[in-house]
Every structure is written in C-alpha cells, then in structure tokens.
GUROBA-468756 format. One record per residue (C-alpha): residue in three letters; x, y, z. Coordinates in steps of 0.25 Angstrom, whole numbers, plus 2048, in hexadecimal, padded with zeros to 3 digits. Example, Ala and Ser with C-alpha at 12.3 -4.5 7.8 and 13.67 -1.06 7.14 Angstrom:
! residues 2
   res     X     Y     Z
   ALA   831   7EE   81F
   SER   837   7FC   81D
END
This chain:
! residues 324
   res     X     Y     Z
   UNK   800   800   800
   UNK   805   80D   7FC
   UNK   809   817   807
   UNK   80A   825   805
   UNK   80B   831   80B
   UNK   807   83F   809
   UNK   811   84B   811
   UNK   80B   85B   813
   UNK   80E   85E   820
   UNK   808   86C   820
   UNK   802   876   81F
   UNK   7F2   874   821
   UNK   7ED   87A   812
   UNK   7F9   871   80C
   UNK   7F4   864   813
   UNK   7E7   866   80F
   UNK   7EB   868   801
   UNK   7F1   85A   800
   UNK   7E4   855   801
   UNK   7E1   853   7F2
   UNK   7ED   84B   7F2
   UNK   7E8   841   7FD
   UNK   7DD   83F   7F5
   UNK   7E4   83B   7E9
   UNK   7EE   833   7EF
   UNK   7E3   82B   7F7
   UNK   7DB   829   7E8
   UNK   7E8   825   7E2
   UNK   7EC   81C   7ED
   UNK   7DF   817   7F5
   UNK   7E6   80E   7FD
   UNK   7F4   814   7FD
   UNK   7F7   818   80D
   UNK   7F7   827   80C
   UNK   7FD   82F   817
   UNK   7FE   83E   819
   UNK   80A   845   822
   UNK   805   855   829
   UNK   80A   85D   833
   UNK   805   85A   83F
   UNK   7FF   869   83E
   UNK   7F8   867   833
   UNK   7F1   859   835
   UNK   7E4   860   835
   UNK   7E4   863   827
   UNK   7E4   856   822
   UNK   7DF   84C   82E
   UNK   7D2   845   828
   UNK   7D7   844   81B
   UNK   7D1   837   815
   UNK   7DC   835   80B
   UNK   7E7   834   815
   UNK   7E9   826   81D
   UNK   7F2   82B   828
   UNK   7F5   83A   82C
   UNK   804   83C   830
   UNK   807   849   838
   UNK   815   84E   83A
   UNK   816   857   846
   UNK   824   85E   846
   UNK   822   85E   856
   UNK   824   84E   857
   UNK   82F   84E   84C
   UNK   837   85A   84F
   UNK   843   85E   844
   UNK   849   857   83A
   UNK   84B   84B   844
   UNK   83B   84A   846
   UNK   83A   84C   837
   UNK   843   840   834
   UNK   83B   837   83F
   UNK   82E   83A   83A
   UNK   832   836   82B
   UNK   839   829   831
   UNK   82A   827   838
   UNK   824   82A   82D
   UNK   82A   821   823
   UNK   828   815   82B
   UNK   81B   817   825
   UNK   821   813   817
   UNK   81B   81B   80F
   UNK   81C   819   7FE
   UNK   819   826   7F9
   UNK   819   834   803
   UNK   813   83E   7FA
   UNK   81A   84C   800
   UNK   811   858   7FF
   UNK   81B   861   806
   UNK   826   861   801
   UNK   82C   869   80D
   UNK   838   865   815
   UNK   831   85D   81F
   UNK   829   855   815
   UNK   834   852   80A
   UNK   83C   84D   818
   UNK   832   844   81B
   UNK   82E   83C   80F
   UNK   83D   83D   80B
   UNK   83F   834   816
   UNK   832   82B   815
   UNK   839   820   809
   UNK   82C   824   800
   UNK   82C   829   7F2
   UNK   827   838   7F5
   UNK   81F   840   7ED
   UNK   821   84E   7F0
   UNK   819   85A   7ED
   UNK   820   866   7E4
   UNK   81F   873   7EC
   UNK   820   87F   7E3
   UNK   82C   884   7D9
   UNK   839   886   7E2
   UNK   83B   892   7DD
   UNK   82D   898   7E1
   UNK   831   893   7EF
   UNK   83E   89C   7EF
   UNK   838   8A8   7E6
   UNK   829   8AA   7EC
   UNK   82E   8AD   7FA
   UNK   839   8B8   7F5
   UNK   82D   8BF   7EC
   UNK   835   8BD   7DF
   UNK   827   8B5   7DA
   UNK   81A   8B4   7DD
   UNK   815   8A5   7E1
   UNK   80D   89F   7D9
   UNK   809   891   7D9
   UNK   80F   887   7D0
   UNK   802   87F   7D4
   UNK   7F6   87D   7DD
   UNK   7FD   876   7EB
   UNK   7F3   868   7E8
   UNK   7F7   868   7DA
   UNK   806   867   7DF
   UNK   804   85D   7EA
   UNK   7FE   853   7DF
   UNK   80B   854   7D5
   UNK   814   84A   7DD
   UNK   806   840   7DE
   UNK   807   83F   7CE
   UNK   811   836   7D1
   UNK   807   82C   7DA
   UNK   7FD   82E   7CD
   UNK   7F6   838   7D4
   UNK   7F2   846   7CD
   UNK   7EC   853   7D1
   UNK   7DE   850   7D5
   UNK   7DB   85D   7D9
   UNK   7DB   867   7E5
   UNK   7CE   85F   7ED
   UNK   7D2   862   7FB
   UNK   7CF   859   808
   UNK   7CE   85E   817
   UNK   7C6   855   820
   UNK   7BF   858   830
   UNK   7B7   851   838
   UNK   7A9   851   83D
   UNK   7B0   856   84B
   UNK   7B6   860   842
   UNK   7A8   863   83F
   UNK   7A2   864   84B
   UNK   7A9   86E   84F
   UNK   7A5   879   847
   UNK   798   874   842
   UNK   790   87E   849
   UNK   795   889   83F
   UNK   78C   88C   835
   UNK   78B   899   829
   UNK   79A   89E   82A
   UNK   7A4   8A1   823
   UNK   7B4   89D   827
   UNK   7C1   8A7   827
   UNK   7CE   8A1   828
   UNK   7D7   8AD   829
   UNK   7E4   8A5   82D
   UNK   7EF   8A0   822
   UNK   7FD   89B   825
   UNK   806   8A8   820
   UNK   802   8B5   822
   UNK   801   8B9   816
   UNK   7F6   8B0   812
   UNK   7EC   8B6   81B
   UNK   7E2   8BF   815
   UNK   7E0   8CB   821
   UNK   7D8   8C8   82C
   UNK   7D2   8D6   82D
   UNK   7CE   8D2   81D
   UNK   7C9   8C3   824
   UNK   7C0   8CF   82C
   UNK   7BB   8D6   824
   UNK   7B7   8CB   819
   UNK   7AF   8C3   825
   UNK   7A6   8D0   82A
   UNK   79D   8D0   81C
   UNK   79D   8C1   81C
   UNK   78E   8BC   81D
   UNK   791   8B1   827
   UNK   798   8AC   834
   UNK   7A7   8AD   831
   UNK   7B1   8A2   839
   UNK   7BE   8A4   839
   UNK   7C8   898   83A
   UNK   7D8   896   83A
   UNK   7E2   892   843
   UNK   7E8   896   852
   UNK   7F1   8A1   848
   UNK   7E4   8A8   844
   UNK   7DB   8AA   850
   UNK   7E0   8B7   853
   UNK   7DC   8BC   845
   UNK   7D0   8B5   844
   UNK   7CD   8BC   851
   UNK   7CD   8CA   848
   UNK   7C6   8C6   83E
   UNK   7BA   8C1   848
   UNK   7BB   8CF   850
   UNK   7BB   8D7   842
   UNK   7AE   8CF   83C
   UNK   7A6   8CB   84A
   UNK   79C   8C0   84F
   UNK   79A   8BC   843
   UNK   7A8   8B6   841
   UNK   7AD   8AA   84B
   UNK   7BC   8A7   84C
   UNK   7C0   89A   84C
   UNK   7D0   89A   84A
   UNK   7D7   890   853
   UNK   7CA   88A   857
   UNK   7C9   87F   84C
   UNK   7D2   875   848
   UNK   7D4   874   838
   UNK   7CB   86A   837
   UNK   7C0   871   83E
   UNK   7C3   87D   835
   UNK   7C0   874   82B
   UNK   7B3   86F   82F
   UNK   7AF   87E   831
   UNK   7B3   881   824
   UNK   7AA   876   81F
   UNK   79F   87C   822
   UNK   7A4   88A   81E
   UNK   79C   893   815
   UNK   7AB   898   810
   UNK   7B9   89A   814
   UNK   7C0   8A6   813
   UNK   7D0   8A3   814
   UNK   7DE   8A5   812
   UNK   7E5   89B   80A
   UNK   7E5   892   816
   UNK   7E2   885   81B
   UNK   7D6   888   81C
   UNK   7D2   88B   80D
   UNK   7D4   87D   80B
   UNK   7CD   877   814
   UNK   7C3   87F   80C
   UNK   7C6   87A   800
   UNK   7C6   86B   806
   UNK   7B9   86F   809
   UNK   7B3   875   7FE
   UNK   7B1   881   806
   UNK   7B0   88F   7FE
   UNK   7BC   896   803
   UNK   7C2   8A3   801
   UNK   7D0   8A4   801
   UNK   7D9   8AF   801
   UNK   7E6   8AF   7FB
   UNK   7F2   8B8   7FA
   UNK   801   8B6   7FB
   UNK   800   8A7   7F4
   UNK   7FA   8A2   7E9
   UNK   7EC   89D   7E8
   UNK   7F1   895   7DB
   UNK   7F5   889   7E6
   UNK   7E7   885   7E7
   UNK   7DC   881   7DE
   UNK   7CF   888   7E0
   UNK   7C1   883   7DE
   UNK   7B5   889   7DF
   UNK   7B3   88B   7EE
   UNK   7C0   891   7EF
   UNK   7C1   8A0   7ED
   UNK   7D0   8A8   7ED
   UNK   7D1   8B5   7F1
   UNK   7DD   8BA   7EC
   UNK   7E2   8C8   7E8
   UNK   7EE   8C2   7DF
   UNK   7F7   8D1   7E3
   UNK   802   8D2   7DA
   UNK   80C   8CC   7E4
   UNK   805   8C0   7E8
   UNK   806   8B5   7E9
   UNK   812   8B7   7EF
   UNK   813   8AA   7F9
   UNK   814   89C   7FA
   UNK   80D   89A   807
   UNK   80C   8A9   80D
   UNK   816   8B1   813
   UNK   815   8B8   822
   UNK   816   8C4   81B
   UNK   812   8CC   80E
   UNK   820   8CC   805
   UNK   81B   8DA   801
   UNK   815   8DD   80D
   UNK   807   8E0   80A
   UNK   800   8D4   808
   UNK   7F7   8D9   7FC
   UNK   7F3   8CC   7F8
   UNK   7EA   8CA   804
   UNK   7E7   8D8   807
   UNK   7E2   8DC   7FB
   UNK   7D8   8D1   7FB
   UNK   7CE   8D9   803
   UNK   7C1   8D4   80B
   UNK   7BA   8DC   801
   UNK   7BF   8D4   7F6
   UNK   7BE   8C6   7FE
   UNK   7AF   8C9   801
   UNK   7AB   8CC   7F3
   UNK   7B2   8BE   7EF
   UNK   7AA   8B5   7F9
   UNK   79D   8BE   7F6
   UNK   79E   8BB   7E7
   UNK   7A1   8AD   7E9
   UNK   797   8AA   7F2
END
C-alpha cells in the first residue's frame, strides 16, 4: 500500500489551500495511506479533513533546533513513507522530507529573482500563478492535474453549537498577518454604520483591541467576537453569515471553502494568487506601486499606504450594494 505524505506547515490560509490537493491525491490514490504534516499552531486549519488519514503536528517546543528537527525527521520516517509531497518548500520542510528515504515532490515557489528584486522595490510582484495551480505541478508526476481551486474546511456540530444562536449578520475580519495588508480599522467603522444588519467582528487575540474600536465607532448593533472563538467556531459562524467582509486573510478562505460571499480587500499583493468565483468580490485600487509585496510588509515601502487608503468605505459600500 502506497504511503504518502503531504508537508505545509503554516501558515493558516496556506494549509487550507492545500485542500484541493488532498482531494485529488485521495481520488487518484483511494487506498493509498495519506498523511498530512502542520505546525502545531496551525492544526485547526486542517483538522476534520476527510481526505487526510492521519494529521502529524510539528511543535517547535517538543523538537527545539536543528537537533529537535533531526529527531523529529528520524521519528517521522520510521513511518516509511513512498512519496512526501512538499508543499513548503522552506527550510524546515525541505529538511524534513530530505531525510525521510521518500521520492519527494516539491512544490516550486516563485521565480528567485522576484524573491530578491520585489523586497528591494526594483519590480512590482506579480504572480507567476494562482498558489493552487502551483501546489498541483509536482502531482503531475503521480498522474495528477489541476482539478481546480474547490477548497475544503470542516467544523463540528459543537463548533455549531456554539454560535448557532446568531441570526441576520454580517462578519468583519479586520485582522491579516503583516501590517500592510490590513485595510484601516477606522475605514472597517465607517463601512459597518450603513450596513443594514448586525455586524460581528472575528479574528485573533492580535486583533481585540482593534476590534474594540471598530465596535465603540458603530455601537450595539456591532458585537465583537475576537479572541472568543477558535478557528473553527469562526468557521461555523461564517456559515451561517450573510457575507464576509475581509482582508486577504484566513478568513476569506474559510469563506470560500464555504461558499460564502466574501469581500476581500486587497493592496500590497497581488489578487492574481487566487481564482475568484462568483461569491468572491476583490476590492482592489490597483495604485500604480502596487503590488508591491509578496506577503505584506510592517510597513508601506513608500510610506503611504495608497493602496488601502485610497479604497475608501465610500467605494466599498457601493461594491457590496451593487452586488447584492
């Protein structure tokens, strides 16, 4: 029985874009062993995958160092693995499956030189392809081709339960993971005030204090829920969401897993590493310096952060009006 196993260790949007993969692999191969390996932090963004027969979590606390890397990779391959599929491709990853004794397929990340020449603001990014796309090229080897950016995330009926009460709202997720890829949380404020229904706002333990703002500036009609639900809870509220409205986050797909209408807001990187359908609306002012990143930046190379700025609440609200 073929063994293979799947590596993306983080971060939460990245593990659930491997999704599409995990499905292939499992139609290909229905009764191959497939394994998955995640951070330990991000286990939540994957747990409940149906595709996957055991979930492998790496916890940098247990296995300390390049010493703890070495013993978790000798751990690992007494599971004797055939194939280890790497969709990392980072340091950590490409030690691991180099030590497993598998044939390793490894995900291409973008050019070289757009690693080295997008961060000193010679070039603008742009995408060489959609993230998905890319994570299927080494599986062409294994007879596998692009089926398509259908992505998976799973709860449970406890997930459920706990925010099942919630009825008629709308969700904000004002958080992202760098700086520059979070839209204003005055321009969050001032978008929710018009909106029609009850507005929730969700994100992590990083966020609370923003979110806090943003429920002060529009009033009772806004709850805030950061730090309060795990990813998966978010995930059940989400379902029963009218729409989100987000940063390009982890939380946008979760939406799209979901087939939820989301809203998504984008500045410093480029929109063009994702497929769209027609749930999915991009807010985007495409200034002339952007996209200028590859995953966001603490700050504006330029300083002024026209890319977000200039998309206004105005200009949001007349989106989700005319596509309602």
């Amino acid at each position: 029985m073929m063994k293979i196993l799947v590596i993306r260790l983080s971060s939460l949007g990245d593990v659930i874009l491997t999704t599409p993969v995990l499905a292939a692999i499992r139609s290909k191969y229905p009764d191959a062993v497939l394994d998955f390996l995640v951070m330990d932090t991000c286990l939540e963004a994957i747990r409940g995958n149906s595709h996957i027969d055991h979930l492998i979590a790496f916890e940098k606390r247990r296995y300390p160092g390049v010493i703890g890397l070495f013993r978790f990779a000798g751990e690992l391959k007494k599971n004797g693995y055939d194939v280890v599929v790497d969709l990392h491709a980072k340091l950590r990853a490409r030690v691991i499956s180099g030590m497993l004794g598998a044939r390793v397929l490894r995900y291409r990340k973008r050019a070289w030189w757009k690693s080295l020449l997008v961060p000193l603001g010679i070039m603008k990014y742009h995408a060489d392809d959609t993230i998905v796309r890319n994570y299927f090229r080494p599986l062409k080897r294994l007879g596998i081709d692009f089926t398509g950016e259908k992505l998976e995330f799973s709860f449970t009926p406890e997930d459920s339960s706990r925010v099942s009460h919630y009825r008629n709202f709308v969700v904000m997720a004002p958080g992202a993971a760098n700086p520059t890829k979070k839209w204003p949380w005055e321009y969050f404020a001032k978008l929710g005030k018009p909106l029609s229904k009850t507005v929730i706002l969700i994100g992590g333990k990083e966020d609370v204090d923003d979110c806090e703002r943003i429920q002060n500036e529009i009033g009772p009609r806004c709850l805030n829920l950061a730090g309060r639900l795990s990813l998966k809870q978010s995930g059940a509220l989400l379902s029963l969401a009218d729409y989100l409205i987000a940063n390009d986050s982890a939380p946008f797909h979760i939406a799209r897993a979901l087939d939820k209408k989301v809203f998504v807001i984008f500045g410093p990187t480029d929109p063009g590493m994702f497929e769209f359908n027609q749930n999915t609306v991009l807010l985007y002012q495409g200034v002339e310096c952007s996209p200028c990143s590859l995953h966001g930046e603490r700050k504006c190379p330029k300083g002024h952060l026209r890319c977000m700025k200039d998309l206004t609440p105005e200009k949001a609200y007349r989106a989700i009006l005319a596509s309602r």
